[in-house]
PDB file of the backbone (N, CA, C, O) and the ligand in Angstrom, with CONECT records:
HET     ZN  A 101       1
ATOM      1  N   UNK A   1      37.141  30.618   3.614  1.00  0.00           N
ATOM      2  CA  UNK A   1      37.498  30.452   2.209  1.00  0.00           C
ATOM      3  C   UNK A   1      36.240  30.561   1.351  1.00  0.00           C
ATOM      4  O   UNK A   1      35.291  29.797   1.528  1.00  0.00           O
ATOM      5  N   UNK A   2      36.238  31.558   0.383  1.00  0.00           N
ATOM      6  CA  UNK A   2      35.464  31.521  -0.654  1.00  0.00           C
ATOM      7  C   UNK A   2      34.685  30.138  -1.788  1.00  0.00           C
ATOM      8  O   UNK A   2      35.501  29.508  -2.461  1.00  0.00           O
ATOM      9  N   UNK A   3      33.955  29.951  -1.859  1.00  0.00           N
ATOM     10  CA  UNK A   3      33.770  28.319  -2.855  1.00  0.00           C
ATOM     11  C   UNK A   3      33.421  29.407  -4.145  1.00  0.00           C
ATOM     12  O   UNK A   3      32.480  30.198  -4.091  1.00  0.00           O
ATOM     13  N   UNK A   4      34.092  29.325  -4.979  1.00  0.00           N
ATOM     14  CA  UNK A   4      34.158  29.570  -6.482  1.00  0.00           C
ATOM     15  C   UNK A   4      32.597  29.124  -6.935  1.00  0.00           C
ATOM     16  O   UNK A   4      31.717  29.897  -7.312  1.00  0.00           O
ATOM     17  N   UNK A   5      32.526  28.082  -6.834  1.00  0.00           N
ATOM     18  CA  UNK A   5      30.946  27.310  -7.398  1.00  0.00           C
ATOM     19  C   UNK A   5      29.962  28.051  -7.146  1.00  0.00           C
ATOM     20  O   UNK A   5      29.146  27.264  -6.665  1.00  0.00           O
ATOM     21  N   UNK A   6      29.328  29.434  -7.159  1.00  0.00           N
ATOM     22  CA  UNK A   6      28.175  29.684  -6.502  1.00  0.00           C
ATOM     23  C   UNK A   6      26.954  29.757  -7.521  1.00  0.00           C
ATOM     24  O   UNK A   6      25.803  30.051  -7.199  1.00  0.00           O
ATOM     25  N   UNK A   7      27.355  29.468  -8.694  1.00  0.00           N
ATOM     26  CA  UNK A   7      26.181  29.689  -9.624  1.00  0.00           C
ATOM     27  C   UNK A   7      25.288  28.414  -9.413  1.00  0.00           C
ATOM     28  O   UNK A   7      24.768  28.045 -10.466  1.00  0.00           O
ATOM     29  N   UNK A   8      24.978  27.648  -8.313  1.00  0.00           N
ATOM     30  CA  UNK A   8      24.202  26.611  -8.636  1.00  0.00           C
ATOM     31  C   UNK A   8      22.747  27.372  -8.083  1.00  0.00           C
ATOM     32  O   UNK A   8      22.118  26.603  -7.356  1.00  0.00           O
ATOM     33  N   UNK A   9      22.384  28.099  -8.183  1.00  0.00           N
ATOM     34  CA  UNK A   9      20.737  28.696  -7.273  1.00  0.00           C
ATOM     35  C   UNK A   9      20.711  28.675  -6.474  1.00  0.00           C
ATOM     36  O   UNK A   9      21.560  29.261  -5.802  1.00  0.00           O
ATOM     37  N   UNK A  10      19.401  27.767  -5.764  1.00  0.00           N
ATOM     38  CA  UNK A  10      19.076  27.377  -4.550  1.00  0.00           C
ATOM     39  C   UNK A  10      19.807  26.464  -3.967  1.00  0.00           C
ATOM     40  O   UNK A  10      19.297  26.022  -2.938  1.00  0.00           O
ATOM     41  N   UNK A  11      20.954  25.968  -4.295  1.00  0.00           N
ATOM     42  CA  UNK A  11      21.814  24.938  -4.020  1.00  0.00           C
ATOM     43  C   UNK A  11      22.630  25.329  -2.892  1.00  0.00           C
ATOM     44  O   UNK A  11      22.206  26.388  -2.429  1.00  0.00           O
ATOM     45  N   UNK A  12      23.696  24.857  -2.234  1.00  0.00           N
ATOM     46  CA  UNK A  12      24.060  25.147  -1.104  1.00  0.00           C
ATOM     47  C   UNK A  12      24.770  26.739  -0.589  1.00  0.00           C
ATOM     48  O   UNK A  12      25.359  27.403  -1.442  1.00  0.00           O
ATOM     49  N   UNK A  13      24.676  27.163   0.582  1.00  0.00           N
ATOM     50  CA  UNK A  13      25.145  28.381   0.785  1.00  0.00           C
ATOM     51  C   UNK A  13      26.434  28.107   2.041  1.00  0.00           C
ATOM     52  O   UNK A  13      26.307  27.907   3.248  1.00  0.00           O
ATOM     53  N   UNK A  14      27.405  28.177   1.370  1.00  0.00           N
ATOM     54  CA  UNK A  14      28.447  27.495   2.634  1.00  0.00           C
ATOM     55  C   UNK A  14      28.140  28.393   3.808  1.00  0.00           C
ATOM     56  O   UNK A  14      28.630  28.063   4.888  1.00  0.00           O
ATOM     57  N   UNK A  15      27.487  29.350   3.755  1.00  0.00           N
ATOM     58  CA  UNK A  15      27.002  30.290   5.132  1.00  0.00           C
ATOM     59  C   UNK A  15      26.206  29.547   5.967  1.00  0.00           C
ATOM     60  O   UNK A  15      25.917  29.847   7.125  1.00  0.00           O
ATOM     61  N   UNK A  16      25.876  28.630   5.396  1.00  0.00           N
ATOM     62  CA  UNK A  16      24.394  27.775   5.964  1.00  0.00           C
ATOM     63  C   UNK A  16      24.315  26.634   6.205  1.00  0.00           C
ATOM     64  O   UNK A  16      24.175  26.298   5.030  1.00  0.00           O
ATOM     65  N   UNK A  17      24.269  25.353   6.940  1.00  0.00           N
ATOM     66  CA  UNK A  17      24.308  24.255   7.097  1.00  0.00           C
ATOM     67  C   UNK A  17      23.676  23.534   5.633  1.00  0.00           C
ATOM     68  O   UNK A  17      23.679  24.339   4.702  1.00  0.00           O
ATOM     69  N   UNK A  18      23.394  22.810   5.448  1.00  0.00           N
ATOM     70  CA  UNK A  18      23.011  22.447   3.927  1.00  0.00           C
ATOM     71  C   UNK A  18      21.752  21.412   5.053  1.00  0.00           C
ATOM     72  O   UNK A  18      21.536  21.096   6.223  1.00  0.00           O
ATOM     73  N   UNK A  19      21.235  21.248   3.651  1.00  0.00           N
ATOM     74  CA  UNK A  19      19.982  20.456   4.639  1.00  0.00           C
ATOM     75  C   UNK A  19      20.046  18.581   3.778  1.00  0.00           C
ATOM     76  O   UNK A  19      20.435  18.121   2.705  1.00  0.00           O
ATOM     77  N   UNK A  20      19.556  18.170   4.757  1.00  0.00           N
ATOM     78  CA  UNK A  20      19.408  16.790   3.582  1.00  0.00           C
ATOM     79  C   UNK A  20      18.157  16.680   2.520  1.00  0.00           C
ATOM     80  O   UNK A  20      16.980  16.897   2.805  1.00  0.00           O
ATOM     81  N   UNK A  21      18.580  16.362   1.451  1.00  0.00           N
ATOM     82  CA  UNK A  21      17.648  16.248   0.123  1.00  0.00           C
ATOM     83  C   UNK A  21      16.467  15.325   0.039  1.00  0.00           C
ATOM     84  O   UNK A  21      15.604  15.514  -0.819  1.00  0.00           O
ATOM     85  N   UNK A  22      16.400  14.410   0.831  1.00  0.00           N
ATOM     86  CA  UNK A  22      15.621  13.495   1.047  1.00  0.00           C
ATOM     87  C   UNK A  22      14.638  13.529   2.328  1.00  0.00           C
ATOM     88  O   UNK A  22      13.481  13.120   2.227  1.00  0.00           O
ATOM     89  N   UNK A  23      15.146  14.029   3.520  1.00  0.00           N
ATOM     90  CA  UNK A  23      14.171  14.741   4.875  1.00  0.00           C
ATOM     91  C   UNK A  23      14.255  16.096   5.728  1.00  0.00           C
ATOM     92  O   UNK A  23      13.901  16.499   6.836  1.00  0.00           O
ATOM     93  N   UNK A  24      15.195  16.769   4.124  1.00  0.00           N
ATOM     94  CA  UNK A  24      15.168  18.260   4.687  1.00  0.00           C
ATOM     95  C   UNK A  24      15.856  18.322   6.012  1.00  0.00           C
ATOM     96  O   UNK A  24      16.108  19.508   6.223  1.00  0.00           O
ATOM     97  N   UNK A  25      16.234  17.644   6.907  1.00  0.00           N
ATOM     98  CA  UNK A  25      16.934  18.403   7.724  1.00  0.00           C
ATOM     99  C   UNK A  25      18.534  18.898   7.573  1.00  0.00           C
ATOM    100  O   UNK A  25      19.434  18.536   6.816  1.00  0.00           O
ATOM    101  N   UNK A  26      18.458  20.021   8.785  1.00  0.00           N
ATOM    102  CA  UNK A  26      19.817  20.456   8.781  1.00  0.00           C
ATOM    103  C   UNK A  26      20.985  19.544   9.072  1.00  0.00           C
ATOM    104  O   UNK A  26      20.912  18.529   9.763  1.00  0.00           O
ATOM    105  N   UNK A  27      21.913  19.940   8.560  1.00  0.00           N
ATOM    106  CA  UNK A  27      23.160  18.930   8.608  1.00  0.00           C
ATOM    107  C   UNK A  27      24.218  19.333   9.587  1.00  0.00           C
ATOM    108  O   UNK A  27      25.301  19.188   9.022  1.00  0.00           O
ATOM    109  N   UNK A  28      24.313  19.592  10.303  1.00  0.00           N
ATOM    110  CA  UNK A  28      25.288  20.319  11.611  1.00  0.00           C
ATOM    111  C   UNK A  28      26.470  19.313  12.077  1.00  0.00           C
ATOM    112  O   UNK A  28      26.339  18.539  13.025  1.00  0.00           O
ATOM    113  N   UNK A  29      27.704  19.431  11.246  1.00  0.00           N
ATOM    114  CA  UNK A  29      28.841  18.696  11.987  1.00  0.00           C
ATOM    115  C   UNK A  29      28.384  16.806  12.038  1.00  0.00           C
ATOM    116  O   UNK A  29      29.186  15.982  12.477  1.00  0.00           O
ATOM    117  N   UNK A  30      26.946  16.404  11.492  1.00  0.00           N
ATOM    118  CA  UNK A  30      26.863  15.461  11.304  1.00  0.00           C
ATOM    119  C   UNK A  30      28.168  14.471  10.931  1.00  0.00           C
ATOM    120  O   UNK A  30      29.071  14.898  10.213  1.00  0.00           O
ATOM    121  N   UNK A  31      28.188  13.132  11.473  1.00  0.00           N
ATOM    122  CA  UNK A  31      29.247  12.034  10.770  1.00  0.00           C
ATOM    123  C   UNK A  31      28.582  11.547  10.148  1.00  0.00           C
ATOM    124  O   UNK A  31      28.914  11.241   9.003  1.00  0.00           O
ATOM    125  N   UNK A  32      27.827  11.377  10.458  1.00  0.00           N
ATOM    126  CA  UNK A  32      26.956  10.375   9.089  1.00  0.00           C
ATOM    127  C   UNK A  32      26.441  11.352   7.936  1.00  0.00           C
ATOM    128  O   UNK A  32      25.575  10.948   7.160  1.00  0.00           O
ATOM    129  N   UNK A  33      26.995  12.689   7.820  1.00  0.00           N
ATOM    130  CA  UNK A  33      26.581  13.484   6.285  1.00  0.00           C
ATOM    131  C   UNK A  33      27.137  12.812   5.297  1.00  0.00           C
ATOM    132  O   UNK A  33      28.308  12.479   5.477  1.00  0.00           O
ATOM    133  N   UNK A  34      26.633  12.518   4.303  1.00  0.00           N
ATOM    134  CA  UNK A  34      26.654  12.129   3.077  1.00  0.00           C
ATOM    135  C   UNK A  34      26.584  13.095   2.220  1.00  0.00           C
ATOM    136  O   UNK A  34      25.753  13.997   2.321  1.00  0.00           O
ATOM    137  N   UNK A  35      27.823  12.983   0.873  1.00  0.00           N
ATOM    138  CA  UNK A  35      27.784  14.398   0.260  1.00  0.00           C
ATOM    139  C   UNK A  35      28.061  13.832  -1.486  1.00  0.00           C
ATOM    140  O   UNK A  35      29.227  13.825  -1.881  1.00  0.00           O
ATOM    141  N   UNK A  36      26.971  13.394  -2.416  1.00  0.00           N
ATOM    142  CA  UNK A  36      26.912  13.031  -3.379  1.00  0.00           C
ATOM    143  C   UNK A  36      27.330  13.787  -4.590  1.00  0.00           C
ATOM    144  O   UNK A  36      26.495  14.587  -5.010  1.00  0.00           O
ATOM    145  N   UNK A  37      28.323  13.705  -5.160  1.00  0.00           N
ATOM    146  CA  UNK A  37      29.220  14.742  -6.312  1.00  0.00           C
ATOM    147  C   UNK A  37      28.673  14.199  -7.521  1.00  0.00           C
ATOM    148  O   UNK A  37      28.425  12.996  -7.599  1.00  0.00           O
ATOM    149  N   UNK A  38      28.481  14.927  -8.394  1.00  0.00           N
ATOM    150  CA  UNK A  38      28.280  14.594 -10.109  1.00  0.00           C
ATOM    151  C   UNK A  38      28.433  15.322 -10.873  1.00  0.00           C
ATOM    152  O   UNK A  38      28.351  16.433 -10.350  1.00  0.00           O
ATOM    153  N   UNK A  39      28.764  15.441 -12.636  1.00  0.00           N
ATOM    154  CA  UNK A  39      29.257  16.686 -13.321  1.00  0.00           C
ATOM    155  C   UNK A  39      27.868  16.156 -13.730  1.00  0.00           C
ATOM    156  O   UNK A  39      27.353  15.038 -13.745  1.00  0.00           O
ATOM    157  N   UNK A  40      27.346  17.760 -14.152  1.00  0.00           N
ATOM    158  CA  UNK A  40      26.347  17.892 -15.049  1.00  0.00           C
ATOM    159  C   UNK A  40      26.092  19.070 -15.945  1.00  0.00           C
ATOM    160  O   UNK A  40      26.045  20.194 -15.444  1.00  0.00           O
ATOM    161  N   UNK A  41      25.938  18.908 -17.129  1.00  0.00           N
ATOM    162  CA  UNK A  41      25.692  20.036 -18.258  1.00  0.00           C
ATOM    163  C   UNK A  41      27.154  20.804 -17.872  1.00  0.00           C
ATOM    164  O   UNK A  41      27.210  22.024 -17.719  1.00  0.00           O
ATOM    165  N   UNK A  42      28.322  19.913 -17.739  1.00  0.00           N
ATOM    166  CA  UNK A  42      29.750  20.359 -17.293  1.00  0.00           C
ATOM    167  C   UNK A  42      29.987  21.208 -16.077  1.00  0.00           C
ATOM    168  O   UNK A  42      30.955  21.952 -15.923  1.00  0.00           O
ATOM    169  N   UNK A  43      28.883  20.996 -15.128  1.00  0.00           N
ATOM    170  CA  UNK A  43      28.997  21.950 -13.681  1.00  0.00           C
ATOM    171  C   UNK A  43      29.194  20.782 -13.125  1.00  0.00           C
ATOM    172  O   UNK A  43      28.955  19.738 -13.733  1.00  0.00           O
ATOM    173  N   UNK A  44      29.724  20.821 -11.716  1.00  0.00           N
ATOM    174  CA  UNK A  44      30.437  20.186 -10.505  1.00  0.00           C
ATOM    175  C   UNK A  44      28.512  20.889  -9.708  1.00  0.00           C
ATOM    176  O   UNK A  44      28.066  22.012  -9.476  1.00  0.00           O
ATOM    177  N   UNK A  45      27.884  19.280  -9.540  1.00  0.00           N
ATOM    178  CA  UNK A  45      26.858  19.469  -8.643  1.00  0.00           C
ATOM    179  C   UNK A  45      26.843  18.862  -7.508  1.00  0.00           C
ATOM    180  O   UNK A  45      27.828  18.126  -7.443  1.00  0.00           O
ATOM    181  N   UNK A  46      26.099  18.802  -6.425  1.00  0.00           N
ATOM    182  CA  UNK A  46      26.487  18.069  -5.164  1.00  0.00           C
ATOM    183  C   UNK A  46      25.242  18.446  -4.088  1.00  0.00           C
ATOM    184  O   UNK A  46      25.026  19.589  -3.687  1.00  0.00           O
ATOM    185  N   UNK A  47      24.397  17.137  -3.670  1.00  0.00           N
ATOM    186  CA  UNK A  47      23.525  16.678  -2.787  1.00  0.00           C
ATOM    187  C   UNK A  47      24.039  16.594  -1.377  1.00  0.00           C
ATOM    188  O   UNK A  47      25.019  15.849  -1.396  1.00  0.00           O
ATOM    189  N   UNK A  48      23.808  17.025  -0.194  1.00  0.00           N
ATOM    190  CA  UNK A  48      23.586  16.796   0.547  1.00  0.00           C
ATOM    191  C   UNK A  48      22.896  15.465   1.640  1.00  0.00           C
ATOM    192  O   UNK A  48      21.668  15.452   1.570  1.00  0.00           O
ATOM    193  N   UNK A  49      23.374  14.587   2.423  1.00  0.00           N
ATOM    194  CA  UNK A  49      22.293  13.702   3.016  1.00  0.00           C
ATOM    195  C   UNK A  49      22.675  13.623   4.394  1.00  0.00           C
ATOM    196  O   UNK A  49      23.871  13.752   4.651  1.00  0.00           O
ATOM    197  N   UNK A  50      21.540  13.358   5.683  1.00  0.00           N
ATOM    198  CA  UNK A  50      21.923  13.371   7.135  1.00  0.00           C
ATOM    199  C   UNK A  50      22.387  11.714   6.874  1.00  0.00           C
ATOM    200  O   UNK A  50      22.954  11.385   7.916  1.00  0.00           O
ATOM    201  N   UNK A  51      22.382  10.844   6.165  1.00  0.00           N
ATOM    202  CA  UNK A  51      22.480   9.919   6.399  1.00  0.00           C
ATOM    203  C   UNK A  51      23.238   8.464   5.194  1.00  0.00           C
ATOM    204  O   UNK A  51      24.084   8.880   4.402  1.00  0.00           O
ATOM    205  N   UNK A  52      23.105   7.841   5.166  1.00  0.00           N
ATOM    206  CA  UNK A  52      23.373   6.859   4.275  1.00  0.00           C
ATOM    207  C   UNK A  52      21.604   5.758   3.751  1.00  0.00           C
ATOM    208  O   UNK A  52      21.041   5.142   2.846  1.00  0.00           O
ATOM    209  N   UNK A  53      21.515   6.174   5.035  1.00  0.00           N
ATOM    210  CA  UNK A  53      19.869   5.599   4.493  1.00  0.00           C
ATOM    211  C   UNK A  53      18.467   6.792   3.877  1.00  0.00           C
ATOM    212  O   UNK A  53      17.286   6.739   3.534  1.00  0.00           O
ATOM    213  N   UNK A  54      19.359   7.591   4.007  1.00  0.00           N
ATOM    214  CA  UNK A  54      18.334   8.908   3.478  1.00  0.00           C
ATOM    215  C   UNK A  54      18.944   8.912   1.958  1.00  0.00           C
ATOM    216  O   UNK A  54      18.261   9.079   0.947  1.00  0.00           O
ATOM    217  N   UNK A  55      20.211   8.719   1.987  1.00  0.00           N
ATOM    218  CA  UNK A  55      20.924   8.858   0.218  1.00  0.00           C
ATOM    219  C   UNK A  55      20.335   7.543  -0.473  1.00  0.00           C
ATOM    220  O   UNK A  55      20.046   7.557  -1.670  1.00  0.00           O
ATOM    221  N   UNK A  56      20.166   6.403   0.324  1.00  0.00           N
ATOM    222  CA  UNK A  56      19.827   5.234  -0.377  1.00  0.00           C
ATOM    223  C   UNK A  56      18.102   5.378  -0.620  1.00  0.00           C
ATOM    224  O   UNK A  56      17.731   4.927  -1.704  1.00  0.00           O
ATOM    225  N   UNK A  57      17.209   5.852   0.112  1.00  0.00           N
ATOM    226  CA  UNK A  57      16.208   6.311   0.013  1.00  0.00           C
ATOM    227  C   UNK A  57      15.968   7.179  -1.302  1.00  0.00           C
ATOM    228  O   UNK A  57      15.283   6.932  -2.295  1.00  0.00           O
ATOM    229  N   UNK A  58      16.561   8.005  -1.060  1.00  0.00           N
ATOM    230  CA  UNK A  58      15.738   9.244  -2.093  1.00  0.00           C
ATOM    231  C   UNK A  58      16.665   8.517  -3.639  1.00  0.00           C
ATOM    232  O   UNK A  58      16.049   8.525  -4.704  1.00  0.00           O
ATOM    233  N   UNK A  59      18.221   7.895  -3.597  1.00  0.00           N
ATOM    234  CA  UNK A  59      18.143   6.814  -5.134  1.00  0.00           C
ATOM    235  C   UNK A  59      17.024   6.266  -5.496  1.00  0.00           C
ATOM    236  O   UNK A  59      16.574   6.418  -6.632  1.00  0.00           O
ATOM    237  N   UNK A  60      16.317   5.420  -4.393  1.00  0.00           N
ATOM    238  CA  UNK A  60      15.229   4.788  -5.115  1.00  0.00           C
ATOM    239  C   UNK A  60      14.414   5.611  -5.524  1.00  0.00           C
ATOM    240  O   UNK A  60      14.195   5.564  -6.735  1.00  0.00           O
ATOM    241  N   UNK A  61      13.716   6.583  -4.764  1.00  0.00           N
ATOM    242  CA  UNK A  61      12.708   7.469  -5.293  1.00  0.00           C
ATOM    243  C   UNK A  61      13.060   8.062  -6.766  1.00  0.00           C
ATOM    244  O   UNK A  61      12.417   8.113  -7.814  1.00  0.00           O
ATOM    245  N   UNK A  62      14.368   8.489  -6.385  1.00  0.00           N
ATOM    246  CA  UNK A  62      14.834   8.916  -8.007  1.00  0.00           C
ATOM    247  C   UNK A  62      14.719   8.252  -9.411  1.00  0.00           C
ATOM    248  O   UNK A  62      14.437   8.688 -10.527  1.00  0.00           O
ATOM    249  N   UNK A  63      15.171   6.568  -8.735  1.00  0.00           N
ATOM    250  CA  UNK A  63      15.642   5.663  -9.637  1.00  0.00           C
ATOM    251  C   UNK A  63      14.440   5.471 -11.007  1.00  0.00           C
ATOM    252  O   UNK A  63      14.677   4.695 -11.932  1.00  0.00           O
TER     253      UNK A  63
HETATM  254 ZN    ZN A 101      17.872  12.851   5.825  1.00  0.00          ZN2+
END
């Protein structure tokens, strides 16, 4: 299936495992992927994480 969304750049390539945002690795069939949604400037954006402690990580860094 096609994803409509592709204008985000460097952002994900459903051809491609997505990597996590916080330690770069690949995300392969992971259970513990974490997948963070938000509208912005009215686009549908979305983070990647291998983990729950990598998403809680890189919040703080963000924060
Ligand atoms: Zn990670």
């Amino acid at each position: 299936m096609v994803d409509p969304t592709s204008d985000l750049g460097e952002d994900v390539d459903e051809s491609n495992a997505p990597e996590c945002e916080h330690c770069g690795e690949m995300i392969v069939r992971s259970p513990t992927h974490r997948v963070v949604t938000w509208v912005e400037d009215g686009a549908a954006r979305h983070r990647h994480f291998c983990s729950d402690d990598c998403r809680a990580a890189y919040d703080e860094q963000s924060a």
